[in-house]
C-alpha positions, 0 to 999 in steps of 0.5 A: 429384162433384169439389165433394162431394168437396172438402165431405166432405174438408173436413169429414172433417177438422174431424170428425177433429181434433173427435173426437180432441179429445173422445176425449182429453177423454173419457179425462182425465174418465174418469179423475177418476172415483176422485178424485170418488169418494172425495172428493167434488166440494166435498171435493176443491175444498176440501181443504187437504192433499195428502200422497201418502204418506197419499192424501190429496188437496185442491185448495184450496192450488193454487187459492189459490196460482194466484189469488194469483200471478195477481193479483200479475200482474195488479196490476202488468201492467194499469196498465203496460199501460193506459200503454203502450197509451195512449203507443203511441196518444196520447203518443209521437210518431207516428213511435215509436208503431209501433216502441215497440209493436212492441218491447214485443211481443217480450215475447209471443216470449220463451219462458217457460222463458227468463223463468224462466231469467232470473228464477233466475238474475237476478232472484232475486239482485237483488230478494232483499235488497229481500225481506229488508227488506221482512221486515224492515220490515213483517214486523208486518203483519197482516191478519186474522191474515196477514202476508204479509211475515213471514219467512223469505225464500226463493229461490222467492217470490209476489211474484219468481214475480207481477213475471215472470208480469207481464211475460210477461202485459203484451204481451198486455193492452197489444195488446188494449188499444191495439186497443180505444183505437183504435176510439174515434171520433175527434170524442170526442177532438176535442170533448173538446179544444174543451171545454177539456180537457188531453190527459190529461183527453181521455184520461180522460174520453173515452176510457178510459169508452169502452175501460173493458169492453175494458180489462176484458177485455184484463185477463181475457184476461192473467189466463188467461194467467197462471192457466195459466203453468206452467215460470216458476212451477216455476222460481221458487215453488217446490213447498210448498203452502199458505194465506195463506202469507207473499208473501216465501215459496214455494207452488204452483199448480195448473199447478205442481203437474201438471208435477211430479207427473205424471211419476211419478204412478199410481192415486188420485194420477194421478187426483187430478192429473187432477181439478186439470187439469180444475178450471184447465181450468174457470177457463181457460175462464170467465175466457177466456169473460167477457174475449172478451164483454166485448171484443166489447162493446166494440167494439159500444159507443155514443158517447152516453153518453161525450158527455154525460159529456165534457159534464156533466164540463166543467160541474163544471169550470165551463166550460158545455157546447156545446149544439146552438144554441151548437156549440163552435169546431172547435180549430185544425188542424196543417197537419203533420198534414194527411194522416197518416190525416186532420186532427188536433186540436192540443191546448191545452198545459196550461203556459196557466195564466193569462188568458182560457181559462186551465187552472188549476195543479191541472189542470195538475199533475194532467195532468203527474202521469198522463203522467209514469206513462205514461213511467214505463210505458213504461220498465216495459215496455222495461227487462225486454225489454232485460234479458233480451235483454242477459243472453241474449246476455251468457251465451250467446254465449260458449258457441256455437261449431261443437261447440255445434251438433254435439256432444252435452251433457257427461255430467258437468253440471260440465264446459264444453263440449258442445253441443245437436245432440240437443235442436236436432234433436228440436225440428225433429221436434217441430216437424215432426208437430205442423205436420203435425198442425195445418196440413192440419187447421187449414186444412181446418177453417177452409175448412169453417166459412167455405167449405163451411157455407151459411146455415141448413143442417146444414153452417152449425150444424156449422161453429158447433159446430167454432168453438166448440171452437176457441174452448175449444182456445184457452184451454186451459193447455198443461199441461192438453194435455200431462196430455191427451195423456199419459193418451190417448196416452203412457199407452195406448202404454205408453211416451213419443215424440216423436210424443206430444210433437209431437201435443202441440204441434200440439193447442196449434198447431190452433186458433191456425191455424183461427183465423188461416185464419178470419180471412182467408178471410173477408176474401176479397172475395165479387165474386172468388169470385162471377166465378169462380162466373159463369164455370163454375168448380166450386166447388172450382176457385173455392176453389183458384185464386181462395180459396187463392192470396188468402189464402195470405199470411194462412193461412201467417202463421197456421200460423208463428205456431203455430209459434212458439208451440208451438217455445217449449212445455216444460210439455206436452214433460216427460211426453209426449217425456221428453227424451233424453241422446242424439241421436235420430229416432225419433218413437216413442221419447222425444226431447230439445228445447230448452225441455227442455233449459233447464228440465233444466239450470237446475232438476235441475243448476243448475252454472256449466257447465250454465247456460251451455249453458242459456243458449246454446240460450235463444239459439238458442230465440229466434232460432228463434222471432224467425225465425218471427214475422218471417216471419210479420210479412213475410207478415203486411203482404200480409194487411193489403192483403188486408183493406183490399180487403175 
C-alpha cells in the first residue's frame, strides 16, 4: 500500500502541474478566437498595421522586427562565441580555460533588466555618435530600395537593442558550443597534427566539421533566446513598428509589444495580443526543437568522415595522406602533460617556415590571423561583463546604505534617498510561492518520470508525454507565461497579486527543476537501488533512504538555478503582480519587486535620483542572484562525483 502510495502521489502531481499547464494553454487560445475571426490566420500574420484607435491589427511589424533583432544578435554573438568556446578549449592555457569560462558565464546571471539599465544609461550615449556617422556616411546605402542607415538617429535603435541581446545570448552559445568541441576525439587532434597541421588548421579542419550540427544548434538555441528577450528590447527599440525601417531607428517586436500593451488591454486588442503571444510562442518552439535535434545529432556523430577529410585536405596541401601500410609517426609528447587527463600532443609551432617539413608563410599567417580573432573574441566576451559590473557598482554603491535596506522609494522620483525594503521583500514572497510552487512539483514529477514508469507499461508513456511538456515549458518566452497567467489567473480573480505573480515565476522555475531532478536520478548507480531492493526494502523506502539523499546535491543544485533564473524575471511580473508604492505581504494584493522596481525607474521616471536607486537594487538583484548560483556551483561539484560514479 505505502508503494501505490507514493506512485499515485508522484503521479498526482505531475498530473497536477500538466493539467494546470493546459488549462492556462486552453484559456490563452480560447481567447485568440475574436482575432482568428475577424482577420483571419494569414490576414493577421500578414498584416502591417496596428492602430488600436481603428481596431485594426497585423503581426507582420512584430514579426520583422523580432527576426531582425535577432539576427543582429546572432551576427555578432555566434562567431564570438565559436572563439571563445575554441580558446576556453584549445588556446588558453590550461590553467585559464576553467576560469575564463567561468567568468563569461556570469553574463548568463545578469538580469536583462540590468543589460537594459546598462544599455540606456551607458551604451546608448556611447555608441550613438558612432550611429551618427554611420548616418552620415552611409546613409546612401540602399538595398532593394532599404537604407538601413538612413537617418535620423534615435535613443532607441536595431543595432544598440542587437549589440546587447548579443551579449546576453553569447554564454549560452559559448557553453554549448564548448561542450559539443569536447566531445571530438582526441586521435583527430592528434592525426591532424601528425599530418603536418598548424594548431588553427587542427581546429579547422578537424574539429569544427565534427562540431558544425551542434554549433548549429547552440546558434538555434541563442536565437530563441533572443526571439523571446523582452525588458531590453522595451528598454532600448523603443515601440513604433514597422518595416525595413532604418537599423539607426526604433521598431518593436513581438515580446515587446505584449509587455506594453497588455496591462491596459480589452476586447478585440487583448485577443489580438494574445494571438502575438501564441505566433512567438510557434517560433519558440520550432526553433528550440530544431537546436535540441541538431545538438543530439551531434553528439551522435561519427569520426569517418572527418578523417578522410583531415586526409584528403593534407593531399591539396601537398603532403600524402598516411595510409594503413605507411601509419604516420605518433608527434612527440609533452612529459608536462603527462597525466593532465591523458598524453598530449605538442603541436608544430607554425614560426617553422623554412627546411624540411617546413609550414609555409601563407599557412602561417593565415593560422595567426584566426588566433589572433579568438583573443579578440575573448576580449568580446569579457569587456561587456566588466562594464557592467564596473558601472553596478560605480553607480550603486553610493546609494546603499542602512535606509536603502528599510525605507521605502521617495514619492517625488527627483528626491535622493530612500530605499527598496518594499520591493526587497516582495521578491523574497515572490520567490517563496513560486519555490513552492515548482520544487515539490518539480521533484515529484521527475521521480515520476525516472522512478515510478516501468518499461513498456502505461506509467513509461505517460512519463513520455510529462517530458515532452517539460521539453515545450522550456522554451517558452516568459512574456508569454506572464500573458498566460495574466488571462488564467489575474483576469479570473478580477484583480493583480502577488500569488499571480509568483505562479508566474514558478511556471518559469518548474521545468528548469524537473529537468535538473531528471538528470541526477538518472545518474544514481542501479547496483544502490538493486541492494536496497535485495534486502526487503519497499519501494519507497529504496527511493528515500537510498534515491533521495544520493541525489539531493544535484536536485537542490536544480531548484537554486530556478531560483535564479525566476529572482531576475520582470517581463511576466508587469501584469501579474503590478508592483506597489508601499510595503506589503499580502500575496493576494499587488506586490512591488526589484526587477520592477528598475524597469519602473529607468523607463517611467528616468531622473538622476531614480537611476541611482535603480541601480542600487540592480546590485543588490545580482548579489541575490550570484549568492544562488554559488550555491548551486557548490553543490554542483558533489553531482559531478555523482556522475562520474555512474
Amino acid at each position: 500500500m505505502a508503494d501505490r502510495a507514493y506512485a499515485v502521489i508522484a503521479g498526482l502531481a505531475a498530473f497536477l502541474a500538466v493539467l494546470f499547464v493546459a488549462y492556462l494553454l486552453w484559456v490563452t487560445v480560447a481567447n485568440t478566437g475574436e482575432t482568428w475571426s475577424t482577420f483571419g490566420i494569414w490576414g493577421f500574420v500578414s498584416g502591417t498595421t496596428w492602430n488600436p484607435s481603428e481596431a485594426v491589427y497585423g503581426a507582420l511589424p512584430f514579426i520583422y522586427g523580432t527576426l531582425m533583432t535577432s539576427v543582429i544578435a546572432l551576427l555578432i554573438a555566434v562567431p564570438a562565441s565559436i572563439g571563445i568556446a575554441l580558446a576556453t578549449v584549445v588556446f588558453l592555457p590550461r590553467r585559464l580555460r576553467g576560469p575564463v569560462g567561468g567568468f563569461i558565464n556570469l553574463l548568463a546571471a545578469v538580469p536583462s533588466v540590468i543589460f537594459g539599465l546598462w544599455g540606456v544609461t551607458v551604451l546608448v550615449p556611447l555608441l550613438r555618435p558612432v550611429l551618427d556617422w554611420l548616418s552620415e556616411t552611409l546613409g546612401w546605402v540602399s538595398i532593394f530600395g532599404w537604407q538601413p542607415f538612413e537617418g535620423p538617429v534615435t535613443a532607441g535603435s536595431y543595432l544598440i537593442s542587437g549589440l546587447v541581446l548579443a551579449i546576453m545570448v553569447l554564454p549560452i552559445i559559448t557553453a554549448i558550443t564548448r561542450e559539443v568541441l569536447l566531445t571530438v576525439p582526441r586521435d583527430q587532434s592528434e592525426a591532424a597534427f601528425a599530418l603536418g597541421a598548424t594548431r588553427w588548421e587542427m581546429v579547422r579542419h578537424s574539429m569544427l566539421p565534427w562540431a558544425r550540427s551542434g554549433i548549429v544548434g547552440a546558434s538555434a538555441l541563442g536565437l530563441g533566446r533572443a526571439v523571446g528577450e523582452t525588458i531590453a528590447i522595451v528598454m532600448l527599440l523603443g515601440n513604433t513598428p514597422g518595416i525595413f525601417t532604418p537599423l539607426v531607428g526604433p521598431g518593436s517586436t513581438l515580446a515587446s509589444v505584449i509587455a506594453l500593451q497588455t496591462g491596459e488591454a480589452s476586447g478585440l486588442q487583448l485577443s489580438s495580443l494574445t494571438a502575438l503571444a501564441v505566433v512567438l510562442f510557434v517560433i519558440a518552439f520550432i526553433i528550440n526543437a530544431a537546436a535540441r535535434l541538431l545538438v543530439r545529432r551531434s553528439e551522435a556523430g561519427g569520426s569517418g568522415g572527418i578523417v578522410r577529410r583531415a586526409g584528403s585536405w593534407m593531399v591539396r596541401r601537398g603532403r600524402p595522406a598516411p595510409t594503413a601500410d605507411a601509419p604516420p609517426e605518433p608527434p612527440p609528447i609533452a612529459p608536462d602533460d603527462v597525466g593532465a587527463g591523458g598524453p598530449q600532443p605538442v603541436p608544430r609551432t607554425p614560426s617553422l617556415i623554412s627546411g624540411p617539413g617546413a609550414i609555409s608563410r601563407s599557412r602561417v599567417v593565415r593560422s595567426r590571423v584566426a588566433e589572433g580573432f579568438i583573443w579578440f573574441s575573448v576580449l568580446l566576451g569579457l569587456v561587456p561583463l566588466v562594464a557592467v559590473l564596473v558601472e553596478m557598482l560605480i553607480q550603486g554603491l553610493p546609494a546603499l546604505s542602512v535606509a536603502f535596506f528599510t525605507e521605502l522609494p521617495p514619492t517625488d522620483p527627483t528626491s535622493y534617498g530612500g530605499g527598496i525594503v518594499n520591493a526587497l521583500v516582495g521578491t523574497l514572497i515572490l520567490m517563496g510561492i513560486a519555490f513552492l510552487v515548482a520544487a515539490p512539483l518539480g521533484v515529484l514529477t521527475a521521480l515520476y518520470m525516472r522512478d515510478v514508469g516501468k518499461s513498456g507499461s502505461w506509467n513509461s508513456r505517460a512519463g513520455s508525454a510529462v517530458g515532452f511538456i517539460v521539453d515545450i515549458l522550456l522554451g517558452v518566452p516568459s512574456i508569454v507565461v506572464g500573458l498566460i497567467v495574466y488571462l488564467g489567473i489575474v483576469i479570473v480573480q478580477g484583480h493583480f497579486s502577488a500569488l499571480a505573480g509568483g505562479i508566474a515565476l514558478g511556471v518559469i522555475m518548474f521545468p528548469i527543476v524537473v529537468r535538473a531532478a531528471d538528470e541526477v536520478l538518472r545518474l544514481v548507480p542501479s547496483g544502490q537501488q538493486e541492494a536496497a531492493l535485495a534486502l526487503g526494502a519497499p519501494k519507497w523506502r529504496t527511493t528515500w533512504s537510498v534515491v533521495l539523499p544520493i541525489a539531493g546535491p544535484g536536485i537542490l543544485t536544480g531548484i537554486l538555478l530556478g531560483l535564479a533564473r525566476a529572482s531576475g524575471e520582470t517581463a511576466p511580473l508587469l501584469f501579474t503582480s503590478l508592483g506597489n508604492q508601499f510595503l506589503s505581504t499580502n500575496i493576494t494584493e499587488p506586490i512591488a519587486a526589484i526587477p520592477q522596481l528598475i524597469y519602473n525607474n529607468t523607463i517611467i521616471t528616468q531622473t538622476p535620483a531614480s537611476l541611482q536607486l535603480a541601480w542600487g537594487a540592480a546590485l543588490v538583484l545580482v548579489a541575490i542572484i550570484m549568492f544562488l548560483n554559488l550555491g548551486a556551483a557548490i553543490l554542483g561539484r558533489r553531482s559531478r562525483r555523482l556522475e562520474g560514479r555512474a
